[in-house]
N, C-alpha and C positions, 0 to 999 in steps of 0.2 A: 504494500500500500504506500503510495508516496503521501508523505506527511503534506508538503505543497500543496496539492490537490486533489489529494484525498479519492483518489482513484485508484481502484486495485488492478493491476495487472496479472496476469494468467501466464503461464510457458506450460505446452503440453507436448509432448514428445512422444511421436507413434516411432516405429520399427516401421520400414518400407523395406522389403527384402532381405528382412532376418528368416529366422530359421522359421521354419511349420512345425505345429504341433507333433504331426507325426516322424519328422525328422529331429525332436528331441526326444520322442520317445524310444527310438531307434538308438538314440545315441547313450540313452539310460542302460535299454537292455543291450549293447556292447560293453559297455563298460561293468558290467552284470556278469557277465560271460567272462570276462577276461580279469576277473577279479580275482578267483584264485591262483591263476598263474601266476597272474602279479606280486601276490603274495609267498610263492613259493619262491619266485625270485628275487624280492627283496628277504627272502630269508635266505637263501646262498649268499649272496651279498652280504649280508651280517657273518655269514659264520667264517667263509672267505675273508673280511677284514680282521677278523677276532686271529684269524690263523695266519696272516701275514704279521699279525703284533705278535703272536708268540712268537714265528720265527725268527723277526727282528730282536726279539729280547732274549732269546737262546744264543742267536749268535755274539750278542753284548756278552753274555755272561758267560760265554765259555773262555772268552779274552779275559775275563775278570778274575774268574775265579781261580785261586791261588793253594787250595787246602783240598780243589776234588780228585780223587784219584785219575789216572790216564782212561781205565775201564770205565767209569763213569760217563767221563768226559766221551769218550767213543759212543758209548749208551747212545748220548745225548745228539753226537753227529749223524747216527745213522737215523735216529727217529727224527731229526731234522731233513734229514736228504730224504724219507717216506711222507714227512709232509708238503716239502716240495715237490713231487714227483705229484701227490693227489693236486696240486694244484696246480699245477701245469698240466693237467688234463681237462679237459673241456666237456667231458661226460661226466664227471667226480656227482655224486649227490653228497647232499645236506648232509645226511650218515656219516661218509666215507669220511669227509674233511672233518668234521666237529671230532671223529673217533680219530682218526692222525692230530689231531689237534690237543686232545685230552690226554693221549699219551706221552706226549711231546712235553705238557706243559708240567704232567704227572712226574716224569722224570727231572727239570729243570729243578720243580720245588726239593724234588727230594736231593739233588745236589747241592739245592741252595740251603737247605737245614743241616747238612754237612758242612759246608763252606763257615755257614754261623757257628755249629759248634765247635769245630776245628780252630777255628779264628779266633773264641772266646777260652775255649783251653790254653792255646795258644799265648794269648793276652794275660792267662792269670798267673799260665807259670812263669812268664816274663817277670809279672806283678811280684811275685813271691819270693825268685830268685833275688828280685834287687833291694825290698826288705828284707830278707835274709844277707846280703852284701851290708845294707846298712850296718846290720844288727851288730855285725863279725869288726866292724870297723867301730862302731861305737864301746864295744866290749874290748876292743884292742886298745882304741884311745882312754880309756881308764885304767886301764892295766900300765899304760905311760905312767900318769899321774901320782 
C-alpha cells in the first residue's frame, strides 16, 4: 500500500510453460524408484570413505610406531594391501569393504595398545632407574659428609 496515496498495488505471478501436473508426478515417482539405489550408494560411499581413513591412518602409524613387533607390523601390511585391493575393485559391496575395513582397523588398535603399553613400561623403568640413580648418589653424598 503506498502510504502517498493510499493505493494498494497487487504482483501476481503465473508459470507460463512450467512443468504439468503430470510431468511432476512422473518426476515424484522417479525419484521413488531410484530411491533405494540411491541409498545403497550413498552407503558404499560412507563405508569407502570410512576405509580410505583407516588406511591413511595404518599407514601413519606403522611409520610411528616404535614398540610393535616386525610380525605385527607385517599383520598390519598385509591386511592393508587386502583393503586396498577391495577397493580398487569396482564390484566390492558394502560387506566386502566394511569387513576389510574392521579387520584392518581390529589389528591397528590392537598394535596401538601394545605401542601404549610398551611405551608406558618403557617410561617407568626409565622413571625408576633415574630415582634409583638419584637415590645411590644422595646416599653417596652423605656418606662424604
Amino acid at each position: 500500500k503506498d502510504k502517498a496515496t493510499g493505493k494498494t498495488q497487487n504482483i501476481t505471478i503465473t508459470a507460463n510453460g512450467g512443468l504439468t501436473k503430470e510431468q511432476i508426478e512422473n518426476m515424484i515417482r522417479d525419484s521413488e524408484a531410484h530411491a533405494e539405489a540411491d541409498r545403497v550408494k550413498r552407503e558404499l560411499v560412507e563405508v569407502r570413505n570410512n576405509a580410505e581413513t583407516q588406511a591413511t591412518t595404518a599407514d601413519r602409524q606403522l611409520t610411528e610406531w616404535k614398540y610393535v613387533t616386525d610380525a605385527e607390523k607385517e599383520n598390519v601390511r598385509t591386511l592393508l594391501a587386502e583393503l586396498r585391493k577391495a577397493m580398487e575393485n569396482p564390484n566390492v559391496t558394502k560387506e566386502e569393504l566394511s569387513e576389510a575395513t574392521d579387520k584392518l582397523q581390529k589389528a591397528v588398535m590392537e598394535c596401538g595398545r601394545t605401542e601404549y603399553q610398551q611405551a608406558a613400561a618403557a617410561n617407568s623403568g626409565s622413571a625408576a632407574g633415574d630415582s634409583q640413580g638419584e637415590q645411590q648418589k644422595t646416599g653417596s653424598e652423605e656418606k662424604k659428609e
